[in-house]
VOGU-3710 file (C-alpha; in Angstrom, 3 decimals, decimal comma):
1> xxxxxxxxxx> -145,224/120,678/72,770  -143,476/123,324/70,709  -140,481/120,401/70,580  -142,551/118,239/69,147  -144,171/120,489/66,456  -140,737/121,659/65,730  -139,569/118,045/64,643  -142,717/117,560/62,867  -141,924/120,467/60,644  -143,122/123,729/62,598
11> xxxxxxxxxx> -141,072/126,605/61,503  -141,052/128,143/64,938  -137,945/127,302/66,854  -138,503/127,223/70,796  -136,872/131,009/71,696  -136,016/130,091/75,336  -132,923/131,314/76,523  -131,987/127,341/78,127  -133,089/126,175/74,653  -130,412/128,700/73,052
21> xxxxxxxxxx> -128,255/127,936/74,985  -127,591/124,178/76,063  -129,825/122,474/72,666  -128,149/121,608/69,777  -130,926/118,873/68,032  -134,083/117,773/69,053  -135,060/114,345/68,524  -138,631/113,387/67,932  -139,644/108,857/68,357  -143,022/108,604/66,712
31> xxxxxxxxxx> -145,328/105,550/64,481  -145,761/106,487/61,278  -148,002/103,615/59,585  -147,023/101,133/62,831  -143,064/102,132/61,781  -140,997/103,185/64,594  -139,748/106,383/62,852  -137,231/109,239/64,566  -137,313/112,460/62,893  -133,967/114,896/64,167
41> xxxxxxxxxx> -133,581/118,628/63,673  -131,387/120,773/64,382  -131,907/123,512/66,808  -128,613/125,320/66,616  -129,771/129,221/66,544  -132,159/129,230/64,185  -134,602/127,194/62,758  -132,815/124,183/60,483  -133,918/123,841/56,664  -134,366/120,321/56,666
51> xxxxxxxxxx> -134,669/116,877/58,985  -133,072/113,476/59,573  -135,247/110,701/59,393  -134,511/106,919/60,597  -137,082/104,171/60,392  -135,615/102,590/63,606  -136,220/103,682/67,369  -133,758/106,213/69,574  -131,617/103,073/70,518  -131,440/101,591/67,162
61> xxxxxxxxxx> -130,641/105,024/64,923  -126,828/103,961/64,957  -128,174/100,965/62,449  -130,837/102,355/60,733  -130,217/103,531/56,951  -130,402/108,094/57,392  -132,634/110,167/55,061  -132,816/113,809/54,489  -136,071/116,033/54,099  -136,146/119,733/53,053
71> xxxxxxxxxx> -138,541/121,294/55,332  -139,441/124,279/53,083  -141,910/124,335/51,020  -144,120/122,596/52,870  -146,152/121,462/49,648  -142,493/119,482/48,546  -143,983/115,822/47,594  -140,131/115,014/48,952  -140,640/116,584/51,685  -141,108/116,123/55,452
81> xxxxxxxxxx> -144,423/117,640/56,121  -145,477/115,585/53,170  -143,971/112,448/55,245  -145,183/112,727/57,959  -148,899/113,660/56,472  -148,330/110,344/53,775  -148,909/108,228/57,377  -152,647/109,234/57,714  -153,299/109,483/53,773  -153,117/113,341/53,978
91> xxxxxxxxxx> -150,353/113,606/51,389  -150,829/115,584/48,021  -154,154/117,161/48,839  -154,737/120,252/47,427  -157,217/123,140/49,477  -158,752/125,443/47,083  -158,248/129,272/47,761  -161,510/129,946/47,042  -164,678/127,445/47,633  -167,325/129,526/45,280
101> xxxxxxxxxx> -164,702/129,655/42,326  -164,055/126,939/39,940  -160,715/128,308/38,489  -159,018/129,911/41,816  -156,217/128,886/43,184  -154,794/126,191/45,426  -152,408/125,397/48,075  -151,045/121,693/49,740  -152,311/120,693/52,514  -149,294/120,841/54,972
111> xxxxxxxxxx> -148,575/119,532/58,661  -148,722/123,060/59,888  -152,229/123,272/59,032  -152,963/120,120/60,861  -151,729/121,518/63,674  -154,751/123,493/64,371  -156,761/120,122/64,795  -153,821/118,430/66,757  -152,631/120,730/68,961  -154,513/123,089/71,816
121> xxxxxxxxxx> -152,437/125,497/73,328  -153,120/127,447/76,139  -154,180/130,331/74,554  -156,877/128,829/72,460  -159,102/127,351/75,715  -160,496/130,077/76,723  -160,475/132,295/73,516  -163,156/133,374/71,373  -161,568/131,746/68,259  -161,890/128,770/68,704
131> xxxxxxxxxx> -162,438/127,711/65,348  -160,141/130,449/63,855  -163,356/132,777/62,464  -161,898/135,247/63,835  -158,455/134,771/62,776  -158,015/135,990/58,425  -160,001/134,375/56,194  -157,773/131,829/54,711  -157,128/131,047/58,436  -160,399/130,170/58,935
141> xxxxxxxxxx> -161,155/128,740/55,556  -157,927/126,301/56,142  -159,144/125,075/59,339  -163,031/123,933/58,191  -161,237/122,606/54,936  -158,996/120,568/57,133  -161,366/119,171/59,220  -163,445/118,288/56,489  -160,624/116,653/54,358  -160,062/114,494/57,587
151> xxxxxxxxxx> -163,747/113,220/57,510  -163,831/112,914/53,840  -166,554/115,326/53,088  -164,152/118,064/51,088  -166,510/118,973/48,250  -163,335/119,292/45,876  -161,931/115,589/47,430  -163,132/113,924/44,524  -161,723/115,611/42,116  -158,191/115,724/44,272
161> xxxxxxxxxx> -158,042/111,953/44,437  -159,181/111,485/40,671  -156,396/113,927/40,067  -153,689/112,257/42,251  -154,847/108,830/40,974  -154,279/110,475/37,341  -150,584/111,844/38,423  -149,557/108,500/40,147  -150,799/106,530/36,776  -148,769/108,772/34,254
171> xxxxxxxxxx> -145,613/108,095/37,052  -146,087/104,604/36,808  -146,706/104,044/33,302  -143,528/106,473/32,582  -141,668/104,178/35,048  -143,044/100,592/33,269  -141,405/102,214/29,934  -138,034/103,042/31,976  -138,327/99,369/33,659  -139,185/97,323/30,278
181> xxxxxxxxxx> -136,225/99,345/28,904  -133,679/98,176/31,628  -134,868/94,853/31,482  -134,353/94,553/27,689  -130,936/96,157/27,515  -129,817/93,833/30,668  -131,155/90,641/29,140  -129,620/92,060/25,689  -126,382/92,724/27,038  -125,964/90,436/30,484
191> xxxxxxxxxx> -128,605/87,293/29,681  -126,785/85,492/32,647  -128,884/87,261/35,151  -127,548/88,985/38,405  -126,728/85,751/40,176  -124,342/84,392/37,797  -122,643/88,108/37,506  -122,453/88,496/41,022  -120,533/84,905/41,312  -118,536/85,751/38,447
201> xxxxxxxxxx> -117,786/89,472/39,511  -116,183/87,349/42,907  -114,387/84,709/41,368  -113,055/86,870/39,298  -111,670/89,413/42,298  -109,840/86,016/43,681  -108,347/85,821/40,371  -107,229/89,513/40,453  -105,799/88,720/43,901  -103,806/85,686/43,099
211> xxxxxxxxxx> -102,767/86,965/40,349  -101,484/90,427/41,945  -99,648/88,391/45,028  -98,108/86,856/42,103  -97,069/90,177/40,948  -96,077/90,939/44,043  -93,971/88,186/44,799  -92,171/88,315/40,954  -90,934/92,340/41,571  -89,835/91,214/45,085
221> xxxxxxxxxx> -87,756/88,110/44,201  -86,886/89,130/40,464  -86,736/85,417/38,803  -83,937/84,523/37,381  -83,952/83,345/33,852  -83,909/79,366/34,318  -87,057/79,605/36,688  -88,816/81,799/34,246  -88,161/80,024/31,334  -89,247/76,807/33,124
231> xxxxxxxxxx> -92,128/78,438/33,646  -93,101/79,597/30,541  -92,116/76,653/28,878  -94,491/74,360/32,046  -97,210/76,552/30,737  -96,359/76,122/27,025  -96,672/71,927/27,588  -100,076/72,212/29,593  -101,182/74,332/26,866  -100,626/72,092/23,850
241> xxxxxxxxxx> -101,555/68,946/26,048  -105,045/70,647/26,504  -105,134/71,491/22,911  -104,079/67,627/21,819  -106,555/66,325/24,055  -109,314/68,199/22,892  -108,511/68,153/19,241  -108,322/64,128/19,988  -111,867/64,635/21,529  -113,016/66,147/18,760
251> xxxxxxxxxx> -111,608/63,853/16,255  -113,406/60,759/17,882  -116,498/61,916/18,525  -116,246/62,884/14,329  -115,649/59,601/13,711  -118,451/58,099/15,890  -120,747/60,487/14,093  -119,285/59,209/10,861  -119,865/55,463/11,457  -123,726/55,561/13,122
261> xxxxxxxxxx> -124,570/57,763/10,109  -123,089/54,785/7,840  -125,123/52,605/10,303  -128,022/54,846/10,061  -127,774/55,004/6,337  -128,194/51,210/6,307  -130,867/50,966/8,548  -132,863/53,430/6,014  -131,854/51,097/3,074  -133,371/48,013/4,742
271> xxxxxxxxxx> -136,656/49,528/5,726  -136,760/50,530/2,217  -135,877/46,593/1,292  -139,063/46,372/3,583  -140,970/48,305/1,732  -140,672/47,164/-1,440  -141,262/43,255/-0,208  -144,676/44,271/1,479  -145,335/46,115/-1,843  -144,198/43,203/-3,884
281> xxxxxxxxxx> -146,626/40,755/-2,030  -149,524/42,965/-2,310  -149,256/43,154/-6,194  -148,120/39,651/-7,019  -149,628/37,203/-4,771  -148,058/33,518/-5,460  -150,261/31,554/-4,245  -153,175/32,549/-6,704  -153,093/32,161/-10,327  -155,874/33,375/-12,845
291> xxxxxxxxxx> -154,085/33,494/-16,544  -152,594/30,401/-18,204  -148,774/30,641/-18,256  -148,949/29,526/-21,615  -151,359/31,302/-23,979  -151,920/34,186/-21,378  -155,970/33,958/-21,529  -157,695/33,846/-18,604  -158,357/30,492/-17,123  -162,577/29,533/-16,732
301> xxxxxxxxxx> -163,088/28,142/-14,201  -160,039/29,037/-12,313  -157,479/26,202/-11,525  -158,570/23,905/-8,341  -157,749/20,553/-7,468  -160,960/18,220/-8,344  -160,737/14,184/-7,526  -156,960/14,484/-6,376  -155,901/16,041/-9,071  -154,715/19,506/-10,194
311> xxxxxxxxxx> -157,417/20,800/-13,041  -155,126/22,799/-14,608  -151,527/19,841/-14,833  -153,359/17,258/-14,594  -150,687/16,044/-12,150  -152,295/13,736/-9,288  -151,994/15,709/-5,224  -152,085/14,171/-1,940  -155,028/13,141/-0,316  -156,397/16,664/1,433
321> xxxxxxxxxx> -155,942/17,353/5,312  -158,460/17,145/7,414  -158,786/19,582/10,548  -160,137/18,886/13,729  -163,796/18,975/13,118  -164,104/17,208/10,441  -163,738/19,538/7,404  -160,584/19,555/5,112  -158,211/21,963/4,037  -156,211/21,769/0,829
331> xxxxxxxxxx> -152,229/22,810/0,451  -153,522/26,176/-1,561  -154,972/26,871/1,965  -152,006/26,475/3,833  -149,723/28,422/1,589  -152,152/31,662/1,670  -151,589/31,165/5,948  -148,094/31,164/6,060  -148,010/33,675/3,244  -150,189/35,739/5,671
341> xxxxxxxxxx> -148,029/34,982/8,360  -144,421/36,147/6,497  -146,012/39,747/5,903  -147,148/40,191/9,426  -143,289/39,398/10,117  -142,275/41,306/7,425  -144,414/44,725/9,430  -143,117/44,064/12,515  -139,811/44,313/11,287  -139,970/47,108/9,422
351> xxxxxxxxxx> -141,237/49,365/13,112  -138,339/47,845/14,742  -136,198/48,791/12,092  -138,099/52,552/11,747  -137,719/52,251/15,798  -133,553/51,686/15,612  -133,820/55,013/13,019  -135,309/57,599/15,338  -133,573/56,490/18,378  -130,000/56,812/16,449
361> xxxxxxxxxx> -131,116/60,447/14,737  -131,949/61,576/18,404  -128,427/60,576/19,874  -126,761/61,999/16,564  -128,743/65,378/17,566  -127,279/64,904/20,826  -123,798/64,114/19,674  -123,491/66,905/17,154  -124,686/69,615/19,894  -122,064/68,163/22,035
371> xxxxxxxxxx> -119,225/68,082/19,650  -119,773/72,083/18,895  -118,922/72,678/22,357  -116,126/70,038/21,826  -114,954/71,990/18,903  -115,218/75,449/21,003  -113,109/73,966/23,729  -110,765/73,087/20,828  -110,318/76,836/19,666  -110,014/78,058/23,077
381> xxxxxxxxxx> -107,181/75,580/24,002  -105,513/76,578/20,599  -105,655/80,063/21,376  -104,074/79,865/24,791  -100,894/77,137/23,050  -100,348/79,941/20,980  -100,247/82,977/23,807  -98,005/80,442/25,484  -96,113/80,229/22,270  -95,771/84,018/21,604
391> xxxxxxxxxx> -95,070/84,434/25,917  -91,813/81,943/25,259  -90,814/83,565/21,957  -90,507/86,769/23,865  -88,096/85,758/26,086  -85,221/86,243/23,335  -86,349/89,644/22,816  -86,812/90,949/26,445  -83,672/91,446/28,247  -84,985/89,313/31,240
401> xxxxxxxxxx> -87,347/86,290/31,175  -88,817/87,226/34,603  -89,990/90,565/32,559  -92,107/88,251/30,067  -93,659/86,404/32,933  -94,059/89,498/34,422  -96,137/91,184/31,125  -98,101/87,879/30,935  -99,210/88,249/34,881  -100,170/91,894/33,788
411> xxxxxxxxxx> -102,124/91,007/30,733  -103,815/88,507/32,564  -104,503/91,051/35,267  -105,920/93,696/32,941  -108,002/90,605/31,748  -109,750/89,935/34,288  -110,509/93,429/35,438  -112,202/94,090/32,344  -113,996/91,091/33,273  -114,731/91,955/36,494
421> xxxxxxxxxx> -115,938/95,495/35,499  -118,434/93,954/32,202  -120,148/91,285/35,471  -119,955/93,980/38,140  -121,574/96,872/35,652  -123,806/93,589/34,547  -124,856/93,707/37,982  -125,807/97,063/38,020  -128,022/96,967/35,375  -129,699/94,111/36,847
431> xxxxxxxxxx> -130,056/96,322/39,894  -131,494/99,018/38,459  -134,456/96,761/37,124  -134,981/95,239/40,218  -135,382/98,966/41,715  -137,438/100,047/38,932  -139,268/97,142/39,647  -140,104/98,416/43,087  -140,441/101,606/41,792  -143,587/100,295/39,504
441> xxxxxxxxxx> -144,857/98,294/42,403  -144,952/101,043/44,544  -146,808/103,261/42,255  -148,955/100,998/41,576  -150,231/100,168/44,931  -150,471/104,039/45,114  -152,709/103,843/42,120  -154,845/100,756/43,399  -155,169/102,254/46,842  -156,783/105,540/45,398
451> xxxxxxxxxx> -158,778/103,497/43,406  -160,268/101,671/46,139  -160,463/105,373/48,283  -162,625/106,522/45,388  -164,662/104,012/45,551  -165,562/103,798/49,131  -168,679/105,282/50,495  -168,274/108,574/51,047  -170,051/109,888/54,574  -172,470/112,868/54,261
461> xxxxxxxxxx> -171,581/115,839/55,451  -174,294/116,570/57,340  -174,198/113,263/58,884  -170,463/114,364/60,343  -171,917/117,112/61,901  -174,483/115,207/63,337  -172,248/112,838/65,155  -169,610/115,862/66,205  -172,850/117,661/67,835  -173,853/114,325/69,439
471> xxxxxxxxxx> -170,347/113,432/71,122  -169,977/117,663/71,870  -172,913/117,354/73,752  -172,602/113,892/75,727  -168,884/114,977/76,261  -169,759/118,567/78,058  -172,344/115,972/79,757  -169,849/113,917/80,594  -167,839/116,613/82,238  -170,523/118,741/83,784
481> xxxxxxxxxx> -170,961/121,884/82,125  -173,312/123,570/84,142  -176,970/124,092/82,924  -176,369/122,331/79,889  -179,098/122,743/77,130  -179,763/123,268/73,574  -176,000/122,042/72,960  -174,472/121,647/69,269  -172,106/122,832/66,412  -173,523/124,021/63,585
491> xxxxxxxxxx> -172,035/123,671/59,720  -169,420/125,874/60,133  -167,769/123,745/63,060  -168,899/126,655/65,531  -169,565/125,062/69,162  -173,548/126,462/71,193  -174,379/125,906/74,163  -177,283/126,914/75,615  -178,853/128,043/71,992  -175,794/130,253/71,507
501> xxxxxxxxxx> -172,876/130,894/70,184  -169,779/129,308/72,172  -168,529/133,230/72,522  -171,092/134,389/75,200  -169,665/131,464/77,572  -167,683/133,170/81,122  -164,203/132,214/80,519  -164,413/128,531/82,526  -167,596/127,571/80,006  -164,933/129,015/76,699
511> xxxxxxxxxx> -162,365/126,279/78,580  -164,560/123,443/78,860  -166,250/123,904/75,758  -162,869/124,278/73,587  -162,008/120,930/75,461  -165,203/119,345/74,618  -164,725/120,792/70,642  -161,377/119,317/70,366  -162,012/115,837/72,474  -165,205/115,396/70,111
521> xxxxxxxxxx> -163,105/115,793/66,922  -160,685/113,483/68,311  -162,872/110,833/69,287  -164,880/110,749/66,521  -162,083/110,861/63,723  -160,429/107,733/65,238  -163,636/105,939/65,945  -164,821/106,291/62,234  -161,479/105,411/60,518  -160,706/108,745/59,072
531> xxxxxxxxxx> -157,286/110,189/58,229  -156,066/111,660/61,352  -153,141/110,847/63,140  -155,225/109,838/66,204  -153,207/112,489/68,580  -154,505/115,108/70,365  -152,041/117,094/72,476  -153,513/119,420/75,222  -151,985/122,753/77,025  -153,573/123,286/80,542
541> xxxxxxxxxx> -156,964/121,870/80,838  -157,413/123,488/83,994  -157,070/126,972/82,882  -159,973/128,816/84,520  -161,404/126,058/85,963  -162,095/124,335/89,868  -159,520/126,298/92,059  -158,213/128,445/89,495  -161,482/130,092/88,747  -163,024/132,923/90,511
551> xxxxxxxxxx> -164,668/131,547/93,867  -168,774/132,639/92,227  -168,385/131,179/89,332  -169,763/128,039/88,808  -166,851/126,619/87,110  -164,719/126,392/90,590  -166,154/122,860/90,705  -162,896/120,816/90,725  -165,092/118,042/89,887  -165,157/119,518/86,188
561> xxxxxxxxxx> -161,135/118,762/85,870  -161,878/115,145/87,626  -164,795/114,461/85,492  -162,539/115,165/82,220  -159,845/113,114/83,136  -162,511/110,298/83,837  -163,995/110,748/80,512  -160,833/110,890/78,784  -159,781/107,450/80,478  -162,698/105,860/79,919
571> xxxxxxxxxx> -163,162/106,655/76,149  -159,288/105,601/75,734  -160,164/101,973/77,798  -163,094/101,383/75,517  -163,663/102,715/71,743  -160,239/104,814/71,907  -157,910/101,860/71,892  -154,754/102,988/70,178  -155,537/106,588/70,233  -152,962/108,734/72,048
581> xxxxxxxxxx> -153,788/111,787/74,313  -150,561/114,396/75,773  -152,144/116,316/78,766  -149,619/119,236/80,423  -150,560/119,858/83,503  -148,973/121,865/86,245  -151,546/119,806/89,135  -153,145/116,870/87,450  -155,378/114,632/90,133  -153,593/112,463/92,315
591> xxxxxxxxxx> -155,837/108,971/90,896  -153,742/109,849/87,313  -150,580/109,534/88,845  -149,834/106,380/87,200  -150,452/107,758/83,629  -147,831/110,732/84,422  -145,064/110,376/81,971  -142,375/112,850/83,025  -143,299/115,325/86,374  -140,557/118,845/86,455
601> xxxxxxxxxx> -139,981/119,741/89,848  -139,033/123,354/88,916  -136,294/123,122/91,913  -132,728/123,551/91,548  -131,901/120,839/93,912  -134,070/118,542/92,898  -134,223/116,483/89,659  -135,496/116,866/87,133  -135,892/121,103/86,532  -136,974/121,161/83,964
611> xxxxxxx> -137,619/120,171/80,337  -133,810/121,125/79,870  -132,481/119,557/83,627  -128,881/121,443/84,006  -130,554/125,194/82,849  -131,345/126,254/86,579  -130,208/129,778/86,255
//
């Protein structure tokens, strides 16, 4: 028990001699929010300063990534007792000093305080502070406060969440500026994104390694001039073929621009020819004449052809056609048809033609975006002819060729490392936005979640104690306190029996009743959802009771210690699903045997001892 406080942040280091003297750490597996969780301290001598924390089991530590907690102050918001208490939403609450004064003081509510609820020792069964009013007055105070904060019904909880909820919103808006500042300086400066960096910051390590075995290999064989040259010169010719091939690539794809804009050009001028023609028709229309061509007066009645002949020459026409039922038309009739006809040609060439326009501007877009990467490829080519150039041109002033291929492998070397380090820092940036990221996630769940707290229902106080008197009565039922009556806890969490106080019980009742107390703040906690860490560890629960009581009293039953096993197992099977109860027991009944975790045989010849098996002297 005092093991397990320890790793949970007790500051009270087991004193035992075998703990002094064979225990170096004590390792603590627990669930924290259903995560397997081991929490290590040290135990060397005195009391360690902070704690190791893996999210992984005892077997799987060696894997797991290692944190650090401070153990002191136990109000740290990094710290462990601050952890641990985060699990059952108990971190950052605040206890006032005072609960009359608006403006007093307060302190954190800290593991070591929920201790008191967790933890029964032996002394506490059959003591007459039960509920710590006897202890100081802080003492005391902390204990009711910490009970109530664990129900919900803290008068000042309110205000605590509204105030966290406040803190975790000014974090996480302070955090969106820091994240919208990260991400604009990495899209500024790395738009490529981490994936592309990351490829790049590994294609360009292969670089720096084939380009340092290269190194390697030149200072070990020392080229001689003819095989450096060579190279140089090889390099030189792949250089200027890349830059006549692109320059050539460039020059075509100029000249195909140049002749479809000539071709585009002459599309334009013939759907203006278009235009004009359908204009022209629609002003002068041929086929109808109203003025005489001759004096320029208009002509009344207007010209028609009258007995076969034209009213206005005088010149005799052909007989008139005649259509297929019956009626006639005359040649005037025919021409205004196929005049009709020649402008609806006339339209549907000029959308073809407007067609041909707009699909040759979109490929001459496409063409002209394509040759400024063409021309880009042309400059870069250029520039590496001419580093080839200048690397052969300093052959005749080094005293060694192999030293000018040597200074190009190192330029190219300190190249690429300063392209390595621009996508590798690249990549950091892009990590620290993705963690700030996180960050504002997190803190903004934190935010939600005390939003939605707030909101809840919150029980009535008097409605807790209600239910704590109810199960600390059926629960001393249960077990078989003797001439139970009148049973109950009033508002300051003090346990009666019998109309009184829990005080002027014989020293079995003080036993049974602190077990009742405790059990009924257990039970109830974990059956109504609140924020407890659903363990209760217990010290001796037969301490003054069946054959360790006095022989008259009428706690010597050892059907009491049966009876509160059987209640305990039964409440576990049933509504206490997932709850966890640590019983030590020197004699626990034989029907229990299968629950018994770990049995000391406090024998020297026999294993195991004890809690530490080789310390049997």
């Amino acid at each position: 028990m005092d093991f397990i406080a320890y790793c949970l942040g007790a500051s009270r280091l087991p004193p035992h001699d075998e703990v002094r003297a064979n225990v170096r750490a004590a390792l603590l597996e627990l669930d924290l929010n259903a995560t397997p969780t081991v929490i290590e301290r040290s135990a060397a001598s005195a009391p360690s300063t902070f704690a190791t924390v893996w999210q992984a089991t005892l077997d799987t530590i060696d894997a797991a990534a290692e944190r650090r907690f401070p153990i002191e102050p136990t109000g740290d918001p990094d710290g462990l007792s601050q952890f641990v208490l985060a699990s059952s939403d108990l971190d950052g609450i605040r206890l006032s000093d005072s609960v009359v004064k608006e403006d007093t003081g307060s302190a954190m509510l800290s593991i070591r305080d929920l201790f008191r609820v967790m933890i029964v020792r032996n002394e506490r069964l059959d003591s007459k502070n039960l509920v710590y009013e006897r202890d100081t007055h802080m003492v005391a105070q902390k204990y009711r406060q910490t009970v109530e904060v664990i129900f919900g019904v803290y008068d000042n909880e309110e205000a605590i969440l509204a105030e966290r909820q406040k803190r975790a919103a000014q974090q996480r808006n302070k955090e969106q500026a820091r994240l919208d500042a990260l991400r604009i300086s990495a899209e500024r400066d790395y738009p490529d994104g981490s994936a592309v960096l990351t490829q790049t910051v590994d294609q360009e390590s292969v670089q720096l390694a084939d380009l340092n075995a290269q190194l390697r290999s030149l200072d070990a064989a020392r080229r001689s001039t003819e095989s450096a040259s060579a190279e140089i010169r090889q390099t030189l010719d792949v250089a200027r073929r890349e830059e006549s091939d692109s320059r050539i690539r460039v020059r075509d794809r100029a000249s195909l621009l140049d002749r479809l804009d000539a071709l585009r050009m002459q599309y334009i001028d013939d759907r203006r020819k278009l235009g004009l023609l359908l204009d022209a028709e629609a002003l002068f229309d041929p086929l109808r004449v109203i003025v005489c061509p001759v004096c320029f007066n208009t002509l009344d009645p207007a010209p028609s052809i009258d007995d076969e002949a034209c009213s206005l020459c005088r010149h005799t026409v052909g007989a008139p056609n005649h259509d297929s039922d019956g009626g006639s038309t005359d040649d005037s009739g025919s021409r205004t048809d196929s005049a009709e006809h020649q402008k609806k040609l006339v339209a549907a060439e000029l959308r073809a033609v407007n067609g041909r326009i707009s699909s040759l501007t979109d490929y001459m877009v496409r063409l002209i975006a394509d040759q400024e990467a063409l021309v880009r490829d042309a400059g870069a080519a250029t520039h590496q002819a001419v580093e080839a150039a200048r690397a052969l041109d300093a052959i005749t002033d080094i005293p060694a060729p192999w030293l000018a291929l040597r200074d190009r492998i190192t330029n190219d070397i300190a190249d690429h490392r300063l392209a390595r380090q621009a996508a590798a820092t690249g990549v950091k940036a892009w990590e620290w936005v993705r963690k700030s990221e996180m960050l504002v996630a997190s803190l903004q769940a934190e935010v939600d979640a005390l939003s939605q707290q707030r909101r809840k229902t919150r029980p009535d106080r008097d409605q807790i104690i209600r239910l704590l008197s109810e199960r600390f009565e059926a629960i001393l039922e249960d077990i078989g306190y003797p001439k139970l009556s009148d049973a109950y806890v009033n508002s300051d969490f003090i346990p009666h029996v019998r109309g009184l106080a829990y005080t002027e019980a014989s020293s079995g009742g003080l036993v049974v009743i602190a077990l009742a107390w405790n059990l009924a703040l257990w039970e109830i906690a974990f059956e109504q959802g609140a924020a407890a860490p659903g363990l209760l560890i217990i010290d001796s629960p037969q301490k003054n009771l069946g054959h360790n009581a006095r022989p008259d009293d009428d706690f010597a039953d050892a059907t009491l210690v049966d009876r509160f096993y059987a209640h305990v197992k039964q409440w576990l099977a049933t509504e206490g699903q997932g709850a966890q109860l640590i019983i030590v027991d020197n004699s626990p009944p034989e029907w229990v045997a299968d629950d018994v975790v770990i049995r000391f045989t406090r024998r020297t010849n026999e294993y195991p001892y004890g809690l530490i098996a080789n310390a049997v002297s």
